[in-house]
C-alpha positions as CSV (number, residue, x, y, z in Angstrom):
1,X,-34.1,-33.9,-1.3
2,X,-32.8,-33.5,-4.7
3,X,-36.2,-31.4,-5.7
4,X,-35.0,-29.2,-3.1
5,X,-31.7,-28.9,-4.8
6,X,-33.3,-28.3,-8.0
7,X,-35.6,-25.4,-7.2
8,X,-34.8,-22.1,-8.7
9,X,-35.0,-20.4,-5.0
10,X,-31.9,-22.6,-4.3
11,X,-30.2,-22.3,-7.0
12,X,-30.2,-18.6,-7.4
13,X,-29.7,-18.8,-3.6
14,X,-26.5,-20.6,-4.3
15,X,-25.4,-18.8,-6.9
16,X,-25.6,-15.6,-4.8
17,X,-23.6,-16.9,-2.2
18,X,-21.3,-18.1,-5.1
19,X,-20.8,-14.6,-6.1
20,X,-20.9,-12.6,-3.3
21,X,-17.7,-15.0,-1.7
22,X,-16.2,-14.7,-5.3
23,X,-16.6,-11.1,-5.2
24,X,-15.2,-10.8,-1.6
25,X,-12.3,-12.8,-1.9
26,X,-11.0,-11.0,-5.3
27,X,-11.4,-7.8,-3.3
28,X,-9.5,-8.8,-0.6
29,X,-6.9,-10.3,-2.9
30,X,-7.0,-6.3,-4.7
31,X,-6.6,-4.9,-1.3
32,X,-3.6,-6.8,-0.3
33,X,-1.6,-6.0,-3.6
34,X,-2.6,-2.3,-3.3
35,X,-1.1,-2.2,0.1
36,X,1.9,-3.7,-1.3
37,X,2.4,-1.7,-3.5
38,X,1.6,1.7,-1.3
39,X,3.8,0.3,1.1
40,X,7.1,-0.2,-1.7
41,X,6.3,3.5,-2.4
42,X,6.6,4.8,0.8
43,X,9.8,2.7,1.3
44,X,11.0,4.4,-2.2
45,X,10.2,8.3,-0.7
46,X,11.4,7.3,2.4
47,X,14.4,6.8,0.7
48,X,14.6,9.6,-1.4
49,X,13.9,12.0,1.7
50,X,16.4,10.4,3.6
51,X,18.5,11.4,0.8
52,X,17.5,14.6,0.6
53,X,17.8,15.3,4.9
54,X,21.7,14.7,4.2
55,X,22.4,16.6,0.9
56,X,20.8,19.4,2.6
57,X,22.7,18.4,6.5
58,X,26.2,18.0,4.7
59,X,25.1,22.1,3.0
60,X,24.6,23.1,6.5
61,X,27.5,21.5,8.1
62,X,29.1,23.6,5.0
63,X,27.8,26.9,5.7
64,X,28.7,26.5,9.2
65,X,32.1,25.3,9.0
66,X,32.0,28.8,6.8
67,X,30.6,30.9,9.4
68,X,33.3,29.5,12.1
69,X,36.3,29.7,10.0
70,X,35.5,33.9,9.7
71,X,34.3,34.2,13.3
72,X,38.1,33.1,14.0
């Protein structure tokens, strides 16, 4: 058994597996914190659209409160 655990088929074996879960799990991880931070950037433009919709709603009510004051 432990001449099986000491061949260099196993051990690179081993190694492989060793670095291909490594290498998964850190990407995952990478994933994760980019779609944390994508998703805090859309929350921030949502934001500043919203902000935007009523600058440019409170203009319009403007304009029209304009518009029916000299139809009168």
């Amino acid at each position: 058994m432990s001449a099986a655990l000491r061949s260099p088929t196993f051990l690179v074996g081993l190694a492989n597996l060793l670095a291909i879960g490594g290498s998964t799990y850190w990407m995952r991880e990478h994933h994760i914190y980019n779609l944390e931070e994508h998703e805090a950037r859309m929350d921030e433009l949502e934001g500043t659209l919203r902000g935007h919709i009523g600058l440019i709603e409170d203009a319009l009510d403007r304009l029209e409160g304009k518009a029916n004051q000299n139809k009168q």
